[in-house]
DOVEX-584885 format. One record per residue (C-alpha): x, y, z. Coordinates in steps of 0.02 Angstrom, whole numbers, plus 50000, padded with zeros to 5 digits. Example, Ala and Ser with C-alpha at 12.3 -4.5 7.8 and 13.67 -1.06 7.14 Angstrom:
BEGIN
506154977550390 506844994750357 
This chain:
BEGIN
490404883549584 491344881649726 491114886849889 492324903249886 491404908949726 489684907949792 490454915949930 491104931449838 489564928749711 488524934549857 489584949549918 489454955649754 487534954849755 487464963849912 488634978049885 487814978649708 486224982049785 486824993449897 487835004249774 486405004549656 485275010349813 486705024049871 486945031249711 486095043249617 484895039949464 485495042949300 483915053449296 484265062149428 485255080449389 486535081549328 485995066649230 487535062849112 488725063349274 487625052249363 487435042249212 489395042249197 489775037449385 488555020649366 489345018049198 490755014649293 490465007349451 489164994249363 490354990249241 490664971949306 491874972149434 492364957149566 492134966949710 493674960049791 494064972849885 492404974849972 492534955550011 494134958550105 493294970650209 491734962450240 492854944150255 493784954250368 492434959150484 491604940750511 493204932650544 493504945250707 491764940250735 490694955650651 489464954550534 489144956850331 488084970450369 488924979750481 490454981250368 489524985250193 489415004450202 491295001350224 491374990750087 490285001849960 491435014949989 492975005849949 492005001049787 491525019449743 493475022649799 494105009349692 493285014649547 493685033649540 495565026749528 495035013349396 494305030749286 495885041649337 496925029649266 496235026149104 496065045049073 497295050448924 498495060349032 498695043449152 499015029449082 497805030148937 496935014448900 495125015748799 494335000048877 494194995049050 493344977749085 493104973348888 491944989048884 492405008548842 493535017348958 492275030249046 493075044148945 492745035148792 491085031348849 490645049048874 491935061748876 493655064948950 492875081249057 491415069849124 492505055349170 493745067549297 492035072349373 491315056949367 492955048549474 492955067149578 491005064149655 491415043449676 492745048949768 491935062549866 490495049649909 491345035849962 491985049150118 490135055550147 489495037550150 490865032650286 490175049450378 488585040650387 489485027950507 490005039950646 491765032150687 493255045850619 494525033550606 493675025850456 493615042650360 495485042950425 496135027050365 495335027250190 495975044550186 497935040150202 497965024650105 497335032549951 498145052149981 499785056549905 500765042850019 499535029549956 498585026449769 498845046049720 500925044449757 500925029549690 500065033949529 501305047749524 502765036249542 502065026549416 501885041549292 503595046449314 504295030149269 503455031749113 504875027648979 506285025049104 507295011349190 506875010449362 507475000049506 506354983549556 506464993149737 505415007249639 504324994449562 503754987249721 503605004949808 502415008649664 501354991349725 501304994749860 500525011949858 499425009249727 498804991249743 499184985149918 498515000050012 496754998449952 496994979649996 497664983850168 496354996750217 494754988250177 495424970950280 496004985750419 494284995650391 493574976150411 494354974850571 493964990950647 492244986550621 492184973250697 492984982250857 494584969150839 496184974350944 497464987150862 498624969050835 497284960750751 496954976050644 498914978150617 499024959450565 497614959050452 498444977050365 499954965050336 498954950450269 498024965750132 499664970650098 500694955150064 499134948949977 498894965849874 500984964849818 500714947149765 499344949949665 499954967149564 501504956249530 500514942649456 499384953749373 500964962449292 501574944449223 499894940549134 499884957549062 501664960948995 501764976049118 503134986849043 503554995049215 503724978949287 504464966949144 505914978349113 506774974349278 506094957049316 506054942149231 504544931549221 505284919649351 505984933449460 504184939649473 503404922849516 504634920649652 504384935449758 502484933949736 502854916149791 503534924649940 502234936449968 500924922849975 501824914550108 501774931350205 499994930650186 499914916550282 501044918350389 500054935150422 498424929050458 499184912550584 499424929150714 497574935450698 496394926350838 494714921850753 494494912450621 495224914850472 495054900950355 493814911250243 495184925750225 496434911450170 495234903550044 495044920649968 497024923749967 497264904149889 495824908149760 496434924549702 498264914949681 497554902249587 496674914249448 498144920449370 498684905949249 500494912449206 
């Protein structure tokens, strides 16, 4: 294992442990919706996004802990899209992760409620924090000019031609805003200037493009495939990577542990 993984190995325990201790008990009422939001959450995600936030914070020099309730949030966030999505009237996909979508797993009623109260909690957890702007910035990312627009963009280009202009629009709502507000929501943590919290944005974002384009290659993304070619696609994420970089080189701090995350997310897609 290298050093990256046991890196992210160990995020993932402690955001594990601290969703499982923020949560509700699926024996706790109302027990099936309970049981239905850790169905999902637990379902054996990366927790890549809470890494960028946490990463985030130590490299403007704050600490894990101080950016977790952050990073659960994100994770409780994440998820309610990750259920939304695979709901019937999205984009209708029965498993998620190699195990039942959570409308599959339950019910299609119980999985909109499910993603409703993960969404709702990941605001009242960032309450807990006292600092407004965090509620704020999670807010806009994901609203109807962030994952919501874009899932609408992406809904209405079900079964038609759109421009790659559209395409990346659509990444950039859906993927790279929850990329760029947990390394901003990282940064604000860690009390980093507003250029440092800009530049890190940019590095989510670029890095968040690159990898939905990626992601769309090893998948056979409809959307996607019909206006790119396979080598079109591994270009601009080529080029997007080099943002990345370019990105972080403008952040004081260090930042090597925010690149080895970027170069080890590139390297996982075998196209």
């Amino acid at each position: 294992m290298t050093n990256i993984q046991k890196y992210l190995e160990n995020i993932r325990e402690q955001v594990d442990g601290e969703l499982d201790r923020l949560l509700p008990s699926g024996k706790v009422a109302p027990l099936r919706l309970h049981e239905a939001m850790r169905y999902s959450v637990f379902a054996g995600g990366k927790r890549f996004r809470p890494a960028l936030c946490i990463a985030s914070c130590e490299a403007l020099g704050g600490t894990a802990q101080a950016a977790l309730l952050p990073a659960v949030a994100i994770e409780a966030l994440h998820t309610y899209t990750l259920i939304h999505d695979d709901l019937p009237a999205m984009d209708d996909d029965d498993t998620r992760r190699g195990k039942p979508s959570s409308h599959k797993a339950f019910d299609e009623g119980t999985a909109i409620l499910a993603g409703d109260a993960l969404l709702t909690v990941a605001f009242a957890w960032l309450g807990k924090m006292g600092n407004a702007r965090l509620v704020q910035e999670l807010a806009e990312a994901t609203g109807s000019k962030g994952t919501i627009g874009g899932q609408q963009d992406d809904l209405d280009a079900k079964g038609t031609t759109i421009s790659q202009e559209q395409v990346l629009s659509i990444h950039l709502q859906k993927t790279a805003a929850l990329f760029r507000v947990s390394c901003r929501m990282g940064a604000i943590v860690a009390k980093a200037s507003e250029k440092d919290i800009d530049q890190l944005g940019l590095f989510g974002e670029y890095l968040g493009v690159a990898f939905q384009l990626l992601d769309d290659v090893c998948d056979e993304d409809i959307v996607t495939m019909n206006v790119f070619t396979k080598e079109d696609v591994e270009l601009l994420a080529q080029k997007y990577e080099q943002l990345s970089y370019e990105a972080l080189e403008q952040i004081s701090g260090d930042m090597s542990q925010l690149k080895a995350l970027a170069q080890y997310t590139y390297a996982s897609f075998k196209l």
